[in-house]
C-alpha positions as CSV (number, residue, x, y, z in Angstrom):
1,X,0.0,0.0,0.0
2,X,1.1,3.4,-0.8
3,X,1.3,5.7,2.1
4,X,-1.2,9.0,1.2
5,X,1.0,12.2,1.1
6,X,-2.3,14.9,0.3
7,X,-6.1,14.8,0.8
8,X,-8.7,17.2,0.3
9,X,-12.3,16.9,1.4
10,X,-14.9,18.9,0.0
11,X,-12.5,21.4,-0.8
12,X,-14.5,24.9,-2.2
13,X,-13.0,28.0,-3.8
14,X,-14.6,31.0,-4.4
15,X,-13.1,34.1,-6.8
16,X,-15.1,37.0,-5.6
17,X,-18.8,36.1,-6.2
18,X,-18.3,33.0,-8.5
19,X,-17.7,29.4,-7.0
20,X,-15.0,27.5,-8.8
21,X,-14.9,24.5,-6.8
22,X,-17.3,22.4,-5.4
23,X,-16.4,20.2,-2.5
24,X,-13.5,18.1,-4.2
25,X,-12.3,15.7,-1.5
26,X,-9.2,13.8,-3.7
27,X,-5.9,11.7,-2.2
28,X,-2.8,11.5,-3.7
29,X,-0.1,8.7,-2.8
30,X,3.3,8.6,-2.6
31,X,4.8,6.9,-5.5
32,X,2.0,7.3,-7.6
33,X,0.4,9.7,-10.3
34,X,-2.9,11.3,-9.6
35,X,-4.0,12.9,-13.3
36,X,-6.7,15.7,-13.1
37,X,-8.5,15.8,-16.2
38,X,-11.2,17.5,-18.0
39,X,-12.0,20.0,-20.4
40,X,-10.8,24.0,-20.2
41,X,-12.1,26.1,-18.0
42,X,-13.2,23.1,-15.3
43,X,-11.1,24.3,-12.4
44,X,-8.1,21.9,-12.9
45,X,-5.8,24.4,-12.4
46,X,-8.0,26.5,-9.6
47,X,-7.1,23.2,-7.5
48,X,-3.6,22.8,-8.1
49,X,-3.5,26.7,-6.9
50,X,-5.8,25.6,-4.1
51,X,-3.2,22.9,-3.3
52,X,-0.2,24.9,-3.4
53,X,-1.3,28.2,-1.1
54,X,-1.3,30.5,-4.3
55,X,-5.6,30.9,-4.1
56,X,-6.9,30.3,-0.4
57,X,-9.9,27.8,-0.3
58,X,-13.2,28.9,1.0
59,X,-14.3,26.1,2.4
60,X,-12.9,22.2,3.1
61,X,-9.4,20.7,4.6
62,X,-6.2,19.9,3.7
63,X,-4.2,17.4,4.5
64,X,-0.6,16.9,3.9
65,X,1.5,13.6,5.2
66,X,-1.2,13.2,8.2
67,X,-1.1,16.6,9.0
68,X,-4.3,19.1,8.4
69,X,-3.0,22.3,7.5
70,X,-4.2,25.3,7.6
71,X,-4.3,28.0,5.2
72,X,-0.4,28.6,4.9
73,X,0.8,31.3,2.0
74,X,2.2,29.1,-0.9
75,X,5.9,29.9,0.4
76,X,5.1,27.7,4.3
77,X,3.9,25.3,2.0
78,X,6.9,24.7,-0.2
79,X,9.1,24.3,3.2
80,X,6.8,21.5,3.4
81,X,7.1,19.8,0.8
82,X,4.8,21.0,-1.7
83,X,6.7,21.9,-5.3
84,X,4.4,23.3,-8.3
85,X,5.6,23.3,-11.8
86,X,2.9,26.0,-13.0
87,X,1.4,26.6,-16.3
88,X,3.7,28.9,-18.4
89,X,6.2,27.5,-16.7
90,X,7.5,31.0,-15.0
91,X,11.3,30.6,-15.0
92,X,13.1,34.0,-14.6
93,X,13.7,35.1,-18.2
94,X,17.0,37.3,-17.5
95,X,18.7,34.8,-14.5
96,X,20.8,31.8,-16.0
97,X,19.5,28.9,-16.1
98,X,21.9,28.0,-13.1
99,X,20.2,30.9,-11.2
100,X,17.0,29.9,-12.0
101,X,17.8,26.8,-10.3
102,X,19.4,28.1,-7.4
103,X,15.6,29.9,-6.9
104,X,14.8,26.6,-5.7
105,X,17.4,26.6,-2.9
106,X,15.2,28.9,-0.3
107,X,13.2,25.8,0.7
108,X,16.7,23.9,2.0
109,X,18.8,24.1,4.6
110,X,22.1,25.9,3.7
111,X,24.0,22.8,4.0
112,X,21.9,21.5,0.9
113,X,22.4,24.3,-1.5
114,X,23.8,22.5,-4.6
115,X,22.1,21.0,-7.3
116,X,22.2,16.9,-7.2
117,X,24.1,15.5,-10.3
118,X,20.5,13.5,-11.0
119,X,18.8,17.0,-11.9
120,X,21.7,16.8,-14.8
121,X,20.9,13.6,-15.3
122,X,17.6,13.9,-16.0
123,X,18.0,17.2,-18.2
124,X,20.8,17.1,-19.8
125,X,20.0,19.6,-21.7
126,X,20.2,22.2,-18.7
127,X,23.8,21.3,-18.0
128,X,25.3,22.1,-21.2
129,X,22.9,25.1,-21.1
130,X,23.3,26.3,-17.3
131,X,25.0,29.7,-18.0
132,X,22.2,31.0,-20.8
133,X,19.6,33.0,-19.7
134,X,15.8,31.3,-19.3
135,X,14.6,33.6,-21.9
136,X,16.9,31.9,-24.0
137,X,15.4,28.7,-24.2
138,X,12.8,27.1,-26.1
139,X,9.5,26.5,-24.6
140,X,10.1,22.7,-24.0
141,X,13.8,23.4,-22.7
142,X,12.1,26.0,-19.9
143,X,9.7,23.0,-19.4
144,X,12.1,21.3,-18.8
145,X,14.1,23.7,-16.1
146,X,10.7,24.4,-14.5
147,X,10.0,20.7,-13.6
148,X,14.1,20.5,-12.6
149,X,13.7,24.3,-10.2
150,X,10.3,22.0,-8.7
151,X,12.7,19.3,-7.7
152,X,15.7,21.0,-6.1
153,X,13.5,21.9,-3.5
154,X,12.9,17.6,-2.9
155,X,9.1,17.8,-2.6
156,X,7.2,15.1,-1.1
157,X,4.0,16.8,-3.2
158,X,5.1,17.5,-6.9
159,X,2.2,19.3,-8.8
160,X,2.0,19.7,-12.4
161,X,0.2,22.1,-14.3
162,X,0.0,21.1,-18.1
163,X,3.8,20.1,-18.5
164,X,2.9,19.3,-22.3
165,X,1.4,22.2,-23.3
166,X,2.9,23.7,-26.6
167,X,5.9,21.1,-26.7
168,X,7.1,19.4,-28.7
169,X,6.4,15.3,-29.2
170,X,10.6,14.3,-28.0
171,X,10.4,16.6,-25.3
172,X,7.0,15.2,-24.1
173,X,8.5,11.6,-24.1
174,X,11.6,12.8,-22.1
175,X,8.8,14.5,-19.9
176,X,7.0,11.2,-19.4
177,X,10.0,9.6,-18.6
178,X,11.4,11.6,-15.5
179,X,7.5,11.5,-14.2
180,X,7.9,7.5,-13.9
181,X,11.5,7.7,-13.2
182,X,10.2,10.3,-10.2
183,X,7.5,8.0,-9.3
184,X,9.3,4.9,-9.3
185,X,11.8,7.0,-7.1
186,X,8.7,6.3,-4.2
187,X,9.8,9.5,-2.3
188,X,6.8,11.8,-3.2
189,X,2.9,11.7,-4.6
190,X,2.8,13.4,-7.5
191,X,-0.5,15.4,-9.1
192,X,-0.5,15.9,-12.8
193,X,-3.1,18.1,-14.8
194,X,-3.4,17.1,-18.4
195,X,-5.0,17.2,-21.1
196,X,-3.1,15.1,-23.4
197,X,-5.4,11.8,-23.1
198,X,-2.7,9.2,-24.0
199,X,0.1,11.0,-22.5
200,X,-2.0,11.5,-19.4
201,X,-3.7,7.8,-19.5
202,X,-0.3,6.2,-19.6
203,X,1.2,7.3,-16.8
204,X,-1.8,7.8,-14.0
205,X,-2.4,5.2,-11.3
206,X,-5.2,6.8,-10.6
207,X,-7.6,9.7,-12.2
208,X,-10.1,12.2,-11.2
209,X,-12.2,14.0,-13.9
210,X,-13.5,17.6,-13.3
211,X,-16.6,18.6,-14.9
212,X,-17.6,22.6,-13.6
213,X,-15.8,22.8,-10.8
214,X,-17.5,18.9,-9.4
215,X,-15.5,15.4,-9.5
216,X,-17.4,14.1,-12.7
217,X,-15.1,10.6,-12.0
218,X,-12.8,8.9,-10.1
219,X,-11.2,6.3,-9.9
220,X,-7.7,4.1,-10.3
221,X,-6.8,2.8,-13.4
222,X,-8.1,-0.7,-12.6
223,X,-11.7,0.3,-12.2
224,X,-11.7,3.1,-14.7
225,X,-11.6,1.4,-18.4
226,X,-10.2,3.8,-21.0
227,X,-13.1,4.2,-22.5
228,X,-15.2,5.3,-19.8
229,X,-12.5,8.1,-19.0
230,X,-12.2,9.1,-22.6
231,X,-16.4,9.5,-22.7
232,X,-15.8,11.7,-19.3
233,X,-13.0,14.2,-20.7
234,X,-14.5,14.5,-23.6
235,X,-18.0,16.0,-22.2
């Protein structure tokens, strides 16, 4: 059994007048993908933000490795563990790519401010690259440094807004590939919002479908058949 790093139940958010959410209650385990799916404008990414401090929930709890939390500013939460990879990607266009790394060093002790040889390992790319600006890259190279900034701060809640979005099909593969190497890695739950079906299908253990800001479906992937999920997204 996988040991659950988050849950929500009946989590609501509210932007001014409008609700976005309506009492979402979700797990995510360690060593496992949680895919959050549905069309645009759902509140897929309202819940990541929800997740991660950034928007403050109106209503519901929190609970992160056993322990409810409050309603921490998203900077408390990342000392905790909890890393987003946002949509857009939001790397510092003028630092280095090295610098932009180094942003991730505020959640570590000082003794820990390097960045591990696997980060390099996993994007190569952003070794031979370290000393050019973000703004420099291509949009599937800053993908790439997003999802390695998320990691230097060893999260034991990775979230991940759309990290496919506008890529292109190598880097997408690559992308899929440090997801499983991350969960096979058993150290953190990770949440991934796609909307890539096949990208998304293959690497979830488990799935919850949004439809207006409600849980449409949910499931794991042995008792949601492909089918049934593809009819859901597609609403």
């Amino acid at each position: 059994m996988h040991a659950t790093m988050l849950s929500t139940h009946d989590l609501t958010l509210h932007y001014g007048q409008s609700q976005i959410l309506y009492g979402i209650s979700m797990t995510a385990q360690v060593g496992a993908v949680t895919c959050v799916m549905g069309t645009n404008g759902v509140g897929k990414t309202s819940l990541l933000k929800a997740i991660s401090g950034s928007h403050h929930r109106s209503g519901g709890t929190i609970s992160l490795d056993g322990e409810e939390i409050g309603k921490p500013p998203s900077h408390v939460l990342a000392h905790k563990g909890v890393a987003i990879v946002p949509q857009g990607r939001d790397i510092f266009p003028l630092m280095s790519v090295r610098e932009n790394l180094e942003t991730g060093y505020a959640c570590l002790p000082r003794g820990e401010h390097k960045v591990p040889g696997e980060i390099f390992e996993l994007f190569p790319v952003l070794k031979e690259m370290q000393h050019r600006r973000g703004g420099d890259l291509s949009g599937g190279q800053q993908q790439q440094l997003a999802i390695a900034r998320a990691l230097i701060t060893k999260p034991k809640l990775l979230l991940m807004d759309e990290p496919t979005e506008g890529i292109q099909p190598n880097i997408i593969q690559q992308i899929g590939r440090v997801i499983e190497y991350l969960r096979d890695q058993k150290t953190m739950a990770i949440v991934l919002v796609e909307q890539y079906f096949r990208f998304a299908y293959d690497l979830a253990d488990s799935f919850l479908v949004l439809e207006r800001g409600s849980v449409a479906l949910q499931g794991d992937k042995a008792s949601v058949s492909e089918e049934t999920l593809l009819r859901a997204v597609s609403v």
